[in-house]
C-alpha positions as CSV (number, residue, x, y, z in Angstrom):
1,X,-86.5,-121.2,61.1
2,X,-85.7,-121.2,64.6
3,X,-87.0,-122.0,67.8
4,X,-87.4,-118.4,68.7
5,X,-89.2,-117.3,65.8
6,X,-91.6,-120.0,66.3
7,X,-92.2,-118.7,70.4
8,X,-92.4,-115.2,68.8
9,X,-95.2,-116.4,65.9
10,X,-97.2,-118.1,68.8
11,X,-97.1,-114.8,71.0
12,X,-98.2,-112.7,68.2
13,X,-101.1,-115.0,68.1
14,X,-102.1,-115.0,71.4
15,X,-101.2,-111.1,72.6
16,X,-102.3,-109.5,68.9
17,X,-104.7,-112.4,67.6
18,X,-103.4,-112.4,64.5
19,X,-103.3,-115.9,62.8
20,X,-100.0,-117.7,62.5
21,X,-101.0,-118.8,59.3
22,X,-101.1,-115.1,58.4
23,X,-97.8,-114.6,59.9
24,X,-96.6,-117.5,58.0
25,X,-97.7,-116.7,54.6
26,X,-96.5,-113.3,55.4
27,X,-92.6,-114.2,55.6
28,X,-93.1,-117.1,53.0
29,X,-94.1,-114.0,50.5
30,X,-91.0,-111.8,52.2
31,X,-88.6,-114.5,51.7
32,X,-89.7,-114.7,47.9
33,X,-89.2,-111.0,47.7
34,X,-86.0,-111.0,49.2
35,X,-84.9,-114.0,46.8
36,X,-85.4,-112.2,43.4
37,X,-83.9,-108.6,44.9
38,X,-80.9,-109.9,46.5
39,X,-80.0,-112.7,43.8
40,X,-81.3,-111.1,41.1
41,X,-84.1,-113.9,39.5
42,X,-87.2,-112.8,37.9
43,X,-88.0,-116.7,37.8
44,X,-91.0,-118.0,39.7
45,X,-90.2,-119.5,42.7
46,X,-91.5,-120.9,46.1
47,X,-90.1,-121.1,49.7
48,X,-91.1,-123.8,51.9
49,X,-91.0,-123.2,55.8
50,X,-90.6,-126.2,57.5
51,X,-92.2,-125.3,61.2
52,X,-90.8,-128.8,62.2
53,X,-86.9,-128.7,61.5
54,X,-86.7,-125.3,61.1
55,X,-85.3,-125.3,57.7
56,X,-86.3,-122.9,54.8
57,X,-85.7,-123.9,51.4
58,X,-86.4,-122.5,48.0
59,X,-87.7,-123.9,45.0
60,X,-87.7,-122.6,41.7
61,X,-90.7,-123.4,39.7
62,X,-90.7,-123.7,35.6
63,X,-93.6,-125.3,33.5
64,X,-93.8,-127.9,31.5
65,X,-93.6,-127.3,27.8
66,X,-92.3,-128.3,24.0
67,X,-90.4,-125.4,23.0
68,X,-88.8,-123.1,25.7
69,X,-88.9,-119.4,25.0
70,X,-88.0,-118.6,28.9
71,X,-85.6,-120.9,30.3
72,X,-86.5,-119.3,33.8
73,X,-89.8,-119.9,33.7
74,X,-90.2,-123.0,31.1
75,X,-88.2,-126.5,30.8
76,X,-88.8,-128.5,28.0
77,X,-90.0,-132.0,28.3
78,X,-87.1,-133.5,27.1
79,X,-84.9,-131.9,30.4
80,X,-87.6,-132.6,32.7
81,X,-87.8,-136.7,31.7
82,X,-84.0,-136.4,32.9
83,X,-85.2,-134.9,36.0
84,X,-87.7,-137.6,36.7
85,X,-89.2,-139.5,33.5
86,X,-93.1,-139.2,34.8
87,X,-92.9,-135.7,34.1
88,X,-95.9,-134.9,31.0
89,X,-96.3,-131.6,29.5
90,X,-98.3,-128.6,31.6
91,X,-96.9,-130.3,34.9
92,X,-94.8,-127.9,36.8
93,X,-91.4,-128.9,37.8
94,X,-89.5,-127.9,41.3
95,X,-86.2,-127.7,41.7
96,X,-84.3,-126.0,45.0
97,X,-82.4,-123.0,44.3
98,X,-81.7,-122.0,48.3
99,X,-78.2,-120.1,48.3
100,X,-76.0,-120.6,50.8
101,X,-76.2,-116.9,52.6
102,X,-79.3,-116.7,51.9
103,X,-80.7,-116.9,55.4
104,X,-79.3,-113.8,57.0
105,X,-80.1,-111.6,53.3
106,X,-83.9,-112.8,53.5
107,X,-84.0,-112.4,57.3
108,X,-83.2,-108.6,56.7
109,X,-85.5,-108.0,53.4
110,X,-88.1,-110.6,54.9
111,X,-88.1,-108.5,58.9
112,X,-89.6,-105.3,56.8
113,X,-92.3,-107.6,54.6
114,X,-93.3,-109.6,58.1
115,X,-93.4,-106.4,60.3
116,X,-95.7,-104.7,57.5
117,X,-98.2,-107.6,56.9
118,X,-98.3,-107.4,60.9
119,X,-99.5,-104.1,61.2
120,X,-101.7,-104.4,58.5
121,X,-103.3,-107.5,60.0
122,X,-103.8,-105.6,63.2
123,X,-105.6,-102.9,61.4
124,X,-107.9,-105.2,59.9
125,X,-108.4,-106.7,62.7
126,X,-109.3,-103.3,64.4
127,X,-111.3,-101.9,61.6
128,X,-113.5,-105.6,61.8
129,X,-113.4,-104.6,65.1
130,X,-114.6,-101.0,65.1
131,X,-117.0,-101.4,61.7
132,X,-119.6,-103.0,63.7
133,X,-119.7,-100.4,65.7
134,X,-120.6,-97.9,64.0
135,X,-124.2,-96.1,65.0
136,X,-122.8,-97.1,68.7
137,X,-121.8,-95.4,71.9
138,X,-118.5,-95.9,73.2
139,X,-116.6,-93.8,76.5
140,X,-113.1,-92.8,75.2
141,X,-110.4,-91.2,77.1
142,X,-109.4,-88.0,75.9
143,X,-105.3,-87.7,74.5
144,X,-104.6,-85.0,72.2
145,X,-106.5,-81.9,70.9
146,X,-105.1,-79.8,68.0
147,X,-106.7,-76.7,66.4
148,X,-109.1,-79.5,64.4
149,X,-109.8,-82.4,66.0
150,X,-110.1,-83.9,69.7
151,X,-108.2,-87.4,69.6
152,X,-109.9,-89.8,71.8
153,X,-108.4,-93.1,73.0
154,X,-111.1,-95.9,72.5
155,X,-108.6,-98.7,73.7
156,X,-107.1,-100.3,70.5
157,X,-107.7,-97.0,68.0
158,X,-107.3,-93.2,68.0
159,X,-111.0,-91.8,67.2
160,X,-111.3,-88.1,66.1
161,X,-113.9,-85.5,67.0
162,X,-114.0,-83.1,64.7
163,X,-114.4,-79.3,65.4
164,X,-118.1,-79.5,63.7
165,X,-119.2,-82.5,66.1
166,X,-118.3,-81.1,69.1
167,X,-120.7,-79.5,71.3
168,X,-120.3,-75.3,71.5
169,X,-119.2,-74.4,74.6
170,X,-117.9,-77.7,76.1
171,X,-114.1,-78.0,77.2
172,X,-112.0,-81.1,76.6
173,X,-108.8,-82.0,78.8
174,X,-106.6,-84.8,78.1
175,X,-107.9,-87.7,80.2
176,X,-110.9,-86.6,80.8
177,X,-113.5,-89.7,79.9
178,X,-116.4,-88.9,77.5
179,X,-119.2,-90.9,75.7
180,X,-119.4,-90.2,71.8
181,X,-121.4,-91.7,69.2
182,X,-119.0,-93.3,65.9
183,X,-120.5,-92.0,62.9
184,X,-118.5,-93.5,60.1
185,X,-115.3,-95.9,60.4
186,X,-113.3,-96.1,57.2
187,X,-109.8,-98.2,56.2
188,X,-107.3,-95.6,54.7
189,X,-103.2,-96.0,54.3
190,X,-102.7,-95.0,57.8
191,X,-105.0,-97.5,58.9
192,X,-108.8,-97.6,60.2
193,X,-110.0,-94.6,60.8
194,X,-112.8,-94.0,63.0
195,X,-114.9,-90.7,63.3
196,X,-117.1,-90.0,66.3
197,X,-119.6,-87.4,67.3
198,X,-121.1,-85.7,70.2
199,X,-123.8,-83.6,68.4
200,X,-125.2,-86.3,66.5
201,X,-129.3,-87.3,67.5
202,X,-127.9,-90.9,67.4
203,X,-126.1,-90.1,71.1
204,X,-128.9,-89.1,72.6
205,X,-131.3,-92.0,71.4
206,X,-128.3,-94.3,72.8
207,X,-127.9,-92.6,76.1
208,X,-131.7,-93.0,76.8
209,X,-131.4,-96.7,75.6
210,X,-128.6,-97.0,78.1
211,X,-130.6,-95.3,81.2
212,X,-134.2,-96.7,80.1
213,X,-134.6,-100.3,80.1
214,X,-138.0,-100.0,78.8
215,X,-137.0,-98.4,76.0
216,X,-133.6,-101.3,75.8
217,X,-136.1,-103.5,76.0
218,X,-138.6,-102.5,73.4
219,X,-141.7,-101.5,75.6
220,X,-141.1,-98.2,74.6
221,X,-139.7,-96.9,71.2
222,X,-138.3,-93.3,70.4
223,X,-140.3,-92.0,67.4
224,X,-138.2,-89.3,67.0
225,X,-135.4,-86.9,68.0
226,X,-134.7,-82.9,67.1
227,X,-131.7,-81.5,68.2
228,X,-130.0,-78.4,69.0
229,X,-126.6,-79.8,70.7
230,X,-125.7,-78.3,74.0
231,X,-128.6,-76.5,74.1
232,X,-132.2,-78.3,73.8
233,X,-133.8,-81.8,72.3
234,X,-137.0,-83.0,71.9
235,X,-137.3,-86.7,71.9
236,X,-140.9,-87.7,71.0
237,X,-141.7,-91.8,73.0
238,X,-143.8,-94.0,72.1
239,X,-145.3,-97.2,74.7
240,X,-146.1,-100.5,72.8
241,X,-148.0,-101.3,76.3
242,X,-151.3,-99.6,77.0
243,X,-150.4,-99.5,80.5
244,X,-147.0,-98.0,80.4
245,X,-146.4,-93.8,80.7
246,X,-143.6,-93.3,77.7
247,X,-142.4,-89.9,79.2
248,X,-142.5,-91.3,82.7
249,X,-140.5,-94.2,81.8
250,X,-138.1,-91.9,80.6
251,X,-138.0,-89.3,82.9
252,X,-137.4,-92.0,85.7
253,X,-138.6,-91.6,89.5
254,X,-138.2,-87.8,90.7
255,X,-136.3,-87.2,86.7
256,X,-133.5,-89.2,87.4
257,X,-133.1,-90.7,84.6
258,X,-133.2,-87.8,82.4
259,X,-131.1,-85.7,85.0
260,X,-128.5,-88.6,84.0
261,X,-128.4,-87.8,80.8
262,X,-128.7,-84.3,80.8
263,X,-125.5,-84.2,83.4
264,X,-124.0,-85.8,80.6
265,X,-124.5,-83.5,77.7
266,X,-123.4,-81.1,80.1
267,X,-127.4,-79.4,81.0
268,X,-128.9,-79.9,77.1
269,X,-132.3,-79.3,78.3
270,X,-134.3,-81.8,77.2
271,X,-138.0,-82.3,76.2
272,X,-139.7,-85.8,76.5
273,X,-143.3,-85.6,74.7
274,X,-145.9,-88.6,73.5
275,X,-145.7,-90.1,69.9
276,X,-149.3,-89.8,68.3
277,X,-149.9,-91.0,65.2
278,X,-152.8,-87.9,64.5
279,X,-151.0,-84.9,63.7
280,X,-153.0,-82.9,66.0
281,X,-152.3,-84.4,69.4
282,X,-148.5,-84.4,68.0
283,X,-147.7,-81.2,67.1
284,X,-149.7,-80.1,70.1
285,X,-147.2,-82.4,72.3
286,X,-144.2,-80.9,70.4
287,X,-145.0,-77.7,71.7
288,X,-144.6,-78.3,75.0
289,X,-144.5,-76.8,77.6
290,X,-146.4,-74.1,75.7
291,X,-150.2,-74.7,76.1
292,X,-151.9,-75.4,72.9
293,X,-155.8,-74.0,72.4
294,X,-156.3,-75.1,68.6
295,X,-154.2,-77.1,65.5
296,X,-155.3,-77.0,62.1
297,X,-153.8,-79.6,59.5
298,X,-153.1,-79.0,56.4
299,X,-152.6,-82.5,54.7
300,X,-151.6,-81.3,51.5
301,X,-149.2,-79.2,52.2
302,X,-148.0,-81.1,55.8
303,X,-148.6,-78.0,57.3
304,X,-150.7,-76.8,60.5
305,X,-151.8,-73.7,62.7
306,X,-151.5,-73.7,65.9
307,X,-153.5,-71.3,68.4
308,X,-151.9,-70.7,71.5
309,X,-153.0,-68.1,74.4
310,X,-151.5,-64.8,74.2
311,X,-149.7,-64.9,77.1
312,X,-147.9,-68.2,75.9
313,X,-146.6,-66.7,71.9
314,X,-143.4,-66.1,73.0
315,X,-142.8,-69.2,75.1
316,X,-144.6,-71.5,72.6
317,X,-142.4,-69.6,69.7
318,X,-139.2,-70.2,72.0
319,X,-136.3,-67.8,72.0
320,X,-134.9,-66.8,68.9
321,X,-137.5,-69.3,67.4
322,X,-136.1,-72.4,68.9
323,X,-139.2,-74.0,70.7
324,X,-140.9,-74.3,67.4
325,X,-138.0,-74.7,64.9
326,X,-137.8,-78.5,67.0
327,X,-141.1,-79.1,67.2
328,X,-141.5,-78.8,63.5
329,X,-138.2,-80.7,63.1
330,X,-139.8,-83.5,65.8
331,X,-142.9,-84.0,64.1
332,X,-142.1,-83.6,60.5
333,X,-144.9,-80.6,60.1
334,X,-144.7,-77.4,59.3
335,X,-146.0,-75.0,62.3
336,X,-147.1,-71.6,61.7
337,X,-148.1,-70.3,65.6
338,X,-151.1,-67.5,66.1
339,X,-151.8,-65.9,69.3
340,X,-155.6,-66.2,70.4
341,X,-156.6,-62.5,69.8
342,X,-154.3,-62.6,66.0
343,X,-156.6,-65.6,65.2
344,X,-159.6,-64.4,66.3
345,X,-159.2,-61.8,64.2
346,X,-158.4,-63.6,61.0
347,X,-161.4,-65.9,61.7
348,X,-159.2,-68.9,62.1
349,X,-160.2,-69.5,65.6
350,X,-162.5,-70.8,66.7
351,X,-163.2,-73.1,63.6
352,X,-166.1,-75.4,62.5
353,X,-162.8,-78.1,62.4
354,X,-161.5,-77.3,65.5
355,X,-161.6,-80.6,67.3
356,X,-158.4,-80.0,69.6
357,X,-159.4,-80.6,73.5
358,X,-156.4,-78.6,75.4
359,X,-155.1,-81.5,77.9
360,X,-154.3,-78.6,80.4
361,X,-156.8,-76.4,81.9
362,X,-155.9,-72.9,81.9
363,X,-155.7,-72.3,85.7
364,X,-152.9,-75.7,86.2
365,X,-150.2,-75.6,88.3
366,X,-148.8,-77.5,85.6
367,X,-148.3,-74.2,83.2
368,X,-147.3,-72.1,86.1
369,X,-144.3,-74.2,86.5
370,X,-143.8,-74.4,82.5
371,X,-143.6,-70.6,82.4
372,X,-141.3,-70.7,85.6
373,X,-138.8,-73.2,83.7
374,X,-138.9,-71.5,80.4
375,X,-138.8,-67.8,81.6
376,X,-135.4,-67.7,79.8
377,X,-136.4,-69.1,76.2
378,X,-138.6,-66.1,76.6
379,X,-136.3,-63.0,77.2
């Protein structure tokens, strides 16, 4: 083995981080290849790399027995006492069998072995790399689109978007830089591949870990998250500290922070409400920014009514349903929403279980606004 082979085995270590001892065991099993196809032996043998003096040698390796029935891979004991008389049967003796040409034959075979086990070191390496990721954000660069995926450069490894995680209506460009979530990472033939997502719930619960520290740091915890990507969320928030707003943390000083986020999803409107562990103040929250008069839980069935002013059906219903398809999806409760006068008339409302206190009055400036902002989930 030369000099240079050596230089090169020591840069592959430091530029790739792959082991030399890798690299090593990697041209001692090419060279063992390349013996048995290019001199024809099926006998078991073993090369020996001397890093030192730069000398490979091969040794062929045959066991110990009384009677031989495979002279390549058996000696008897008899021959191997000739060979060296403390030789006992089940010991395994080594003889060298290195031809002479054999260093430029083995240096072709062994360049095909040694370049595979390198790439497939680097893969594991990657996938080690990328595995641990998964459930992460990462920003990737974007390289290549086709009519199925969106190819995005995360540094060391090609991740794909597929069609279905991409959010309706967005517009990729090559180098354009994005934030996805990786969903899965998996070793195939080609290598590690890794799947990533921009629809998934799991991107937004990151991104608000990213722009909230109180939420990084555990003061506040997101209960839960619906979402409709590119269009609307609801992320329920929970505070751990008494003395701590959970939406205002979130929203951030003049709705900064959420403005952040929402820039980044491209304007996903989304909905920041309080965690409660009674059902009632919950689902009411959910509902938001539609002002709630009454719920009614079902426990048995997880189900609830909700009274709402008349004027506020159609904003608390959302359009084409969507307002109350995530609130039920945030809270884990069916919803079934009555105007005032329908419920009045059924005898729901008011009830002798009606404890709901609305949290709004009915002349705030609050629910002006609310109407303003959702006049279009209306129409």
């Amino acid at each position: 083995m030369s000099s240079d082979l050596l230089d090169a085995l020591n840069a592959l270590e430091e530029q790739k981080g792959i082991s030399r001892d890798v690299l090593i065991e990697a041209i001692e099993a090419a060279l063992v290849t390349a013996y048995k196809r290019n001199f024809n032996q099926a006998q078991n043998v073993r090369v020996d790399l001397n890093l030192d003096k730069g000398s490979i040698r091969v040794f062929s390796r045959k066991d110990v027995v009384e009677e031989v029935e495979d002279d390549r891979l058996q000696i008897s004991l008899e021959d191997a006492k000739v060979i060296n008389p403390a030789y006992q049967l089940e010991d395994i003796v080594e003889q060298e069998v290195t031809p002479r040409n054999f260093g430029r034959i083995a240096a072709q075979t062994a360049k095909q072995v040694v370049t595979q086990r390198v790439r497939e070191a680097e893969r594991g390496l990657i996938y080690e790399q990328y595995v641990d990721r998964e459930d992460d954000i990462v920003t990737g660069v974007v390289e290549r689109l086709d009519a199925r995926n969106i190819y995005v450069g995360l540094g060391k490894v090609e991740a794909a978007l597929p069609v279905n995680e991409q959010i309706q209506g967005e517009t990729y460009h090559p180098h354009d830089r994005i934030k996805v979530y990786i969903t899965k990472v998996e070793r195939t033939t080609r290598g590690p591949q890794v799947i990533v997502s921009r629809t998934h719930p799991g991107l937004l619960r990151r991104l608000f870990e990213m722009e909230v520290p109180e939420i990084y740091e555990g003061i506040v915890e997101i209960k839960s998250i619906a979402r409709e990507a590119g269009d609307r969320s609801k992320i329920s928030v929970y505070a751990h500290n008494e003395e701590v707003d959970p939406v205002g943390s979130c929203v951030g000083a003049k709705g900064a922070r959420v403005q952040t986020i929402v820039n980044e999803l491209n304007g996903e409107k989304i909905d920041i409400v309080e965690w409660s562990e009674d059902p009632v103040v919950f689902v009411a929250n959910a509902l938001s920014p539609s002002k709630v008069l009454d719920v009614q839980v079902n426990e048995e069935e997880k189900s609830t009514t909700v009274v709402v002013p008349d004027y506020q059906l159609s904003l608390a219903i959302g359009k084409r349903g969507q307002n109350a398809r995530l609130a039920a999806k945030l809270t884990g409760w069916k919803i079934d929403i009555k105007s005032e006068t329908d419920a009045r008339e059924l005898g729901i409302y008011p009830s002798a279980t009606s404890t709901f206190v609305p949290a709004v009055d009915e002349e705030s400036d609050f629910e002006e606004v609310a109407v303003d902002l959702y006049q279009d989930d209306e129409e």
